[in-house]
KOLMI-279108 format. One line per 8 residues: number of its first residue (from 1); for each residue x, y, z of N, C-alpha, C, CB. Coordinates in nm, 3 decimals. Glycine has a CB too. Layout:
% residues N
NUM> X:Y:Z:X:Y:Z:X:Y:Z:X:Y:Z | ...
% end
This chain:
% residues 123
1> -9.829:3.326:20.477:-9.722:3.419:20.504:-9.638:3.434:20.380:-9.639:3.373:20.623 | -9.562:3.564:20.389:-9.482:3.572:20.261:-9.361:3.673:20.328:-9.580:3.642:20.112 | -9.209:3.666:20.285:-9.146:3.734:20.319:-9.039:3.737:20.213:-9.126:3.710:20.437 | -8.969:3.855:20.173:-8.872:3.871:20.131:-8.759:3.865:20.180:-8.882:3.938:20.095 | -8.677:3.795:20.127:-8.535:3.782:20.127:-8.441:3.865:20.079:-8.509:3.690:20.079 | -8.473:3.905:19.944:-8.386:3.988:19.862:-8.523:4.097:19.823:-8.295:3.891:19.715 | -8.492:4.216:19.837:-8.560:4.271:19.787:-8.499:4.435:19.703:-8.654:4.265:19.888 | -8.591:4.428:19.579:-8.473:4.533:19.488:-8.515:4.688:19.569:-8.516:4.542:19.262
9> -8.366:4.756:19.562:-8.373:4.860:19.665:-8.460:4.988:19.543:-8.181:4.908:19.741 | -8.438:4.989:19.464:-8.523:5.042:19.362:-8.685:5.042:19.299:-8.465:5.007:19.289 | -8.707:4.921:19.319:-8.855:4.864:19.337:-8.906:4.788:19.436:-8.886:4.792:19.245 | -8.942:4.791:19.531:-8.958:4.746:19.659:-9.102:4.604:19.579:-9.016:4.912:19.800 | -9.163:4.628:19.503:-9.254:4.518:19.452:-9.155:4.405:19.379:-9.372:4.585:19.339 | -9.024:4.433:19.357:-8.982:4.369:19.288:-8.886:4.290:19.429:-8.925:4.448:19.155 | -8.874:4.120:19.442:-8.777:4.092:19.501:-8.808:3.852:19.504:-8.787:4.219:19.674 | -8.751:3.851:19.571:-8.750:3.715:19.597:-8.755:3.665:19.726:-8.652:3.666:19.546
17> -8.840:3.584:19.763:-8.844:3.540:19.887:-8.914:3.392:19.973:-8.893:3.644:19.925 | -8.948:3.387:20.081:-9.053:3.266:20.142:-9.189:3.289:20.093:-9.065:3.264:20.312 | -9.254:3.169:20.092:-9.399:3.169:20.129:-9.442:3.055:20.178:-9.483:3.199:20.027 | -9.582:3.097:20.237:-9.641:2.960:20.283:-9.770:2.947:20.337:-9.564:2.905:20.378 | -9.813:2.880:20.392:-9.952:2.857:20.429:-9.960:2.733:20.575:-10.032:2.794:20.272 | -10.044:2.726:20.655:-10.066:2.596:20.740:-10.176:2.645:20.788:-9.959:2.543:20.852 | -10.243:2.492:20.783:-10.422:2.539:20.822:-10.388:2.389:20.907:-10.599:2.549:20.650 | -10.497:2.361:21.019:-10.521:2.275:21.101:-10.686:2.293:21.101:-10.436:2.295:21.234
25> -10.745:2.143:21.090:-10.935:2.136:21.083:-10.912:2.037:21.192:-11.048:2.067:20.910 | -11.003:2.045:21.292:-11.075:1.937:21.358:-11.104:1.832:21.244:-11.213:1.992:21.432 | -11.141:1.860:21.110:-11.173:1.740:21.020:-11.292:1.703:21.033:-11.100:1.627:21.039 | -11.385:1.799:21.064:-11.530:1.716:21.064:-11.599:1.901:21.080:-11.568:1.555:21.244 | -11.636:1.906:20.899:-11.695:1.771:20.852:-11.577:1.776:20.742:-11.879:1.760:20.794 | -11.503:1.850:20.715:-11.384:1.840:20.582:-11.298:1.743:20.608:-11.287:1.973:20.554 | -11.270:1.675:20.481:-11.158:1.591:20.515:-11.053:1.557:20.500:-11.166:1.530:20.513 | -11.018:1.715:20.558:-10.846:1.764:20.564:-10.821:1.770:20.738:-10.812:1.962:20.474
33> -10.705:1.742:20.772:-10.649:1.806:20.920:-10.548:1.841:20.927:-10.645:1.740:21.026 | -10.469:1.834:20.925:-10.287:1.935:20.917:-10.266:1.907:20.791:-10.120:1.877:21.023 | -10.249:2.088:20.696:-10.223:2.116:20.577:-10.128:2.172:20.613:-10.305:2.174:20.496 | -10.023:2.206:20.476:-9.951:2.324:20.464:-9.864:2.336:20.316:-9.857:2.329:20.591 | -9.828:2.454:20.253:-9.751:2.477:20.166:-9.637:2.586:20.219:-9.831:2.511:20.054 | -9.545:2.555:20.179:-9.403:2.658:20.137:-9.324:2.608:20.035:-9.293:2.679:20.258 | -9.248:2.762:20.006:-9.203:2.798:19.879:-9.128:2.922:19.910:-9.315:2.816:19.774 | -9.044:2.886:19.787:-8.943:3.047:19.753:-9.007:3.047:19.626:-8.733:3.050:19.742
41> -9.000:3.179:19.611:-9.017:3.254:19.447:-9.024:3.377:19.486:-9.156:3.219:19.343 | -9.028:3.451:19.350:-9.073:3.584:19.341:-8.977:3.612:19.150:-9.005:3.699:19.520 | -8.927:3.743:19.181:-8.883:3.788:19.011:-8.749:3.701:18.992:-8.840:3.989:18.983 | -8.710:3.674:18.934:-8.608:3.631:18.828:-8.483:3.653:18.908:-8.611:3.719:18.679 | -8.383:3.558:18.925:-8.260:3.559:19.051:-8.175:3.579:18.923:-8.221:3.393:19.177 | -8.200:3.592:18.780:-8.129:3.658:18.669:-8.107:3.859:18.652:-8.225:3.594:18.540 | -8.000:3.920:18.644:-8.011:4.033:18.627:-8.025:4.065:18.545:-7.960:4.084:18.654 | -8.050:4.024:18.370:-8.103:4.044:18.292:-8.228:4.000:18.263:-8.041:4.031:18.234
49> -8.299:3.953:18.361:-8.404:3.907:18.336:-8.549:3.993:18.473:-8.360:3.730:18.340 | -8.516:4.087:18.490:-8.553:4.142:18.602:-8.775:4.168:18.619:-8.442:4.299:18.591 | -8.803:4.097:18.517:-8.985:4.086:18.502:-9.040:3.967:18.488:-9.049:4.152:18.378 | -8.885:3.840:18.495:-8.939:3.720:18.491:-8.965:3.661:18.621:-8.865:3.643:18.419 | -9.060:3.584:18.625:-9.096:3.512:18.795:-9.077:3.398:18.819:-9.230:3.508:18.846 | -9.066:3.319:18.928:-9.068:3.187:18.957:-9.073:3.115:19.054:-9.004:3.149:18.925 | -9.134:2.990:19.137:-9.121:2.982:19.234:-9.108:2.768:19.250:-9.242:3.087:19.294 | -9.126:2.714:19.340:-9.076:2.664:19.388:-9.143:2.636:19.495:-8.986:2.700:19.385
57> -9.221:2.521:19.508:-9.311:2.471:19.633:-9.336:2.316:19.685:-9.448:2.518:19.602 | -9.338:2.362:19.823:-9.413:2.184:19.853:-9.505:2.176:19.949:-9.309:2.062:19.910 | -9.622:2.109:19.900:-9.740:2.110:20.003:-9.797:1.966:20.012:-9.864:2.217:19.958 | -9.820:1.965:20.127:-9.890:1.840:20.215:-10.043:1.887:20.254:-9.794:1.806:20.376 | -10.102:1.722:20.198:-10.261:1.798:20.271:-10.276:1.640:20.309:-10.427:1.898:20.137 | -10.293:1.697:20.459:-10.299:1.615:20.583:-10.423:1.528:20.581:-10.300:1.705:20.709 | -10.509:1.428:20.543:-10.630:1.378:20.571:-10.656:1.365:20.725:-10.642:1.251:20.502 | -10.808:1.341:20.741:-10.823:1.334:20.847:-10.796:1.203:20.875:-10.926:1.381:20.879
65> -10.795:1.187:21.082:-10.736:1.072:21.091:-10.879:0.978:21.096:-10.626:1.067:21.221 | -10.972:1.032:21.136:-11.108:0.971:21.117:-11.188:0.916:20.951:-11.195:1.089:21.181 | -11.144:0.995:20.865:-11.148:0.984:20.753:-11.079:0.812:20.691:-11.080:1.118:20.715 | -10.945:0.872:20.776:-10.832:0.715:20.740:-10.872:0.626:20.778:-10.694:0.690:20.794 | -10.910:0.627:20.917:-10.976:0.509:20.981:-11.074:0.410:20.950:-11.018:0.543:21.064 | -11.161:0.492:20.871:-11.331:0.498:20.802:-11.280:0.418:20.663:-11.419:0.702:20.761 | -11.175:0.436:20.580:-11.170:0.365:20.439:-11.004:0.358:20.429:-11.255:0.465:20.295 | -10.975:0.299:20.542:-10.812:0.263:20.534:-10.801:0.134:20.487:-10.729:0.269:20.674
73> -10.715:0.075:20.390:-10.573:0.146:20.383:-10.620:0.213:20.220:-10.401:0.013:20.393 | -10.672:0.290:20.217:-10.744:0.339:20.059:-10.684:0.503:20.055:-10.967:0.336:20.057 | -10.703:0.556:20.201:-10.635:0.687:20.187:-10.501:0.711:20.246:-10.716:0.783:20.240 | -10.438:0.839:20.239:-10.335:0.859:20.252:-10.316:0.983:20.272:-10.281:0.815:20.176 | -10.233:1.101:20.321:-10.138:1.241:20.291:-10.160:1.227:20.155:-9.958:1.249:20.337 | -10.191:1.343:20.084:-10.097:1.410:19.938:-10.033:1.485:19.965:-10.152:1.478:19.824 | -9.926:1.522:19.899:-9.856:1.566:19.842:-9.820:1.636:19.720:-9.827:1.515:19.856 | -9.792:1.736:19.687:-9.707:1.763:19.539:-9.593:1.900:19.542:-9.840:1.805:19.403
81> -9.508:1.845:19.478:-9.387:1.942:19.430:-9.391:2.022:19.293:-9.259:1.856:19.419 | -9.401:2.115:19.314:-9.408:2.172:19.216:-9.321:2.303:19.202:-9.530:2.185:19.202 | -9.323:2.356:19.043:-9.198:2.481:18.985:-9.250:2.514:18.862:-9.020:2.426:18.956 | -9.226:2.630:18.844:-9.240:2.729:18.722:-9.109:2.822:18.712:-9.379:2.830:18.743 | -9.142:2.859:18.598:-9.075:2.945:18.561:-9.172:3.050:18.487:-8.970:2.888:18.491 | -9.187:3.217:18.524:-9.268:3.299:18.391:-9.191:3.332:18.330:-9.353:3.416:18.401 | -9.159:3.339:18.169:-9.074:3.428:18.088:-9.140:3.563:18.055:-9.038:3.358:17.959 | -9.120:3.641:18.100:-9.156:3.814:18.056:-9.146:3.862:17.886:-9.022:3.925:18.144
89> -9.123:3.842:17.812:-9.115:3.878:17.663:-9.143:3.995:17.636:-9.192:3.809:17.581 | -9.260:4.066:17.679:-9.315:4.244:17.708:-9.422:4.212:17.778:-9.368:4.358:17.565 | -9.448:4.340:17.844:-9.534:4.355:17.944:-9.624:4.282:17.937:-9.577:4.459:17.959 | -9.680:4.280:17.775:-9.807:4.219:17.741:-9.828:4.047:17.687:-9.852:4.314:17.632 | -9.693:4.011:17.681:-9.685:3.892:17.613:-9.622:3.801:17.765:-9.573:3.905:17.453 | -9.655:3.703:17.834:-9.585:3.612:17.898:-9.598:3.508:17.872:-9.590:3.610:17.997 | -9.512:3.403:17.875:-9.497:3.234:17.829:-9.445:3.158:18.009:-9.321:3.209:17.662 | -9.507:3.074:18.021:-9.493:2.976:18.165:-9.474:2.848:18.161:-9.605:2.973:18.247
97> -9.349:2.816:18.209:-9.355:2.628:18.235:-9.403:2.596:18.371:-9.189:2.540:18.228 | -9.421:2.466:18.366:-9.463:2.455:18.465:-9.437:2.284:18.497:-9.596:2.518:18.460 | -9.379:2.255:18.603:-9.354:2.072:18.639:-9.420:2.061:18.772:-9.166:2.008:18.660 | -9.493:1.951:18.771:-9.566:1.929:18.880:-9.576:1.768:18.918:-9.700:1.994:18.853 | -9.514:1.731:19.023:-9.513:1.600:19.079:-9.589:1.570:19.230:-9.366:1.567:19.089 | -9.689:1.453:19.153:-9.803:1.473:19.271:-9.831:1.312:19.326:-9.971:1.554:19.197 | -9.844:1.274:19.472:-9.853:1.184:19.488:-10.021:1.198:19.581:-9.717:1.137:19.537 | -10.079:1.089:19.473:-10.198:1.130:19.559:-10.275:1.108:19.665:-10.261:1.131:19.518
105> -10.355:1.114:19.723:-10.432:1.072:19.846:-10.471:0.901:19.828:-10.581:1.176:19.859 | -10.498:0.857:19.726:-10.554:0.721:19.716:-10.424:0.640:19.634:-10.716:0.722:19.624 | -10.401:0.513:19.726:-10.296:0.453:19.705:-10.311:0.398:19.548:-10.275:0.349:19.817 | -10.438:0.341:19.468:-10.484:0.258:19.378:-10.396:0.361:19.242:-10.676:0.238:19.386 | -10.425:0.506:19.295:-10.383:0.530:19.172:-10.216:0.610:19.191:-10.510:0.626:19.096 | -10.105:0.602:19.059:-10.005:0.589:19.074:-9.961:0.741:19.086:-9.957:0.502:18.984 | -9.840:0.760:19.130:-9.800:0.935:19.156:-9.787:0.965:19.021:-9.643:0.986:19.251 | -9.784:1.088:18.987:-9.757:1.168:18.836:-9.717:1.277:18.867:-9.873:1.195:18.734
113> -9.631:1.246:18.742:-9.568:1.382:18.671:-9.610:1.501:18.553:-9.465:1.335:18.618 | -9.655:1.583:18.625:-9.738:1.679:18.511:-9.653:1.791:18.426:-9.857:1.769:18.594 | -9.657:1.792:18.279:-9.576:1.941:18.265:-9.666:1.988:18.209:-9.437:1.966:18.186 | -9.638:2.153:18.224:-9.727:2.216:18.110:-9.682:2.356:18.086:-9.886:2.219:18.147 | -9.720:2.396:17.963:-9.691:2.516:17.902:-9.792:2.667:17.900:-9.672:2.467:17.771 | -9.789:2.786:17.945:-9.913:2.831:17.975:-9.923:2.955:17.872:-9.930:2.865:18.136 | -9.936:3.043:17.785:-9.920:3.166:17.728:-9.973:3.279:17.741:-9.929:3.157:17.639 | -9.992:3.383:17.789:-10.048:3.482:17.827:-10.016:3.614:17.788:-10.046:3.473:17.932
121> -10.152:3.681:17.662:-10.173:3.774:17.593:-10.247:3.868:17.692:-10.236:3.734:17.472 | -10.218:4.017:17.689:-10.260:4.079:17.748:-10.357:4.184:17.634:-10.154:4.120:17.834 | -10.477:4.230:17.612:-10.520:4.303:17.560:-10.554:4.418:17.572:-10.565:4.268:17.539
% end
């Protein structure tokens, strides 16, 4: 799902708002069962900045409980939080941060913090 909150009365593509996702599996044979992501984003909550984007999310992916059962205490829920920012520069040039904090499905290994930088030439 996706919905706007603010949306520019001038460009109707242009605005800021919810999003999200939720899936439910029986879990067999995948071994996911209650997922979901939400988030706000959309263009730039700056008025001089009206082509830049960004958003803002958190998603859970549910393991199965049969899965857990089968190699517990080894699995777990993940998780991760994550945010960007796009900088607009011209149409054709965009630059992206990006922070991402992820805790993962297997206890052995430790949660992390990811950043990264993305650049995007348009030809």
């Amino acid at each position: 799902m996706q919905q706007y909150l603010v949306q520019d009365s001038g460009n109707p593509a242009r605005g800021w708002g919810l999003f999200g996702a939720f899936t439910k599996s029986d879990a067999n044979p995948t071994p996911l069962g209650v997922s979901f992501l939400l988030g706000v984003g959309g263009n730039s909550l700056l008025p001089n900045r009206p082509d830049d984007r960004f958003g803002v999310s958190y998603s859970r992916f549910g393991m199965s409980e049969v899965l857990k059962r089968a190699i517990f205490p080894l699995l777990r829920d993940e998780w991760l939080i994550e945010g960007f920012y796009n900088i607009s520069i011209t149409q054709w040039f965009r630059n992206t941060a990006d922070l991402q904090y992820v805790r993962p499905a297997t206890e052995e290994f430790p949660d992390g913090l990811f950043a990264g930088l993305q650049t995007y030439i348009k030809f």
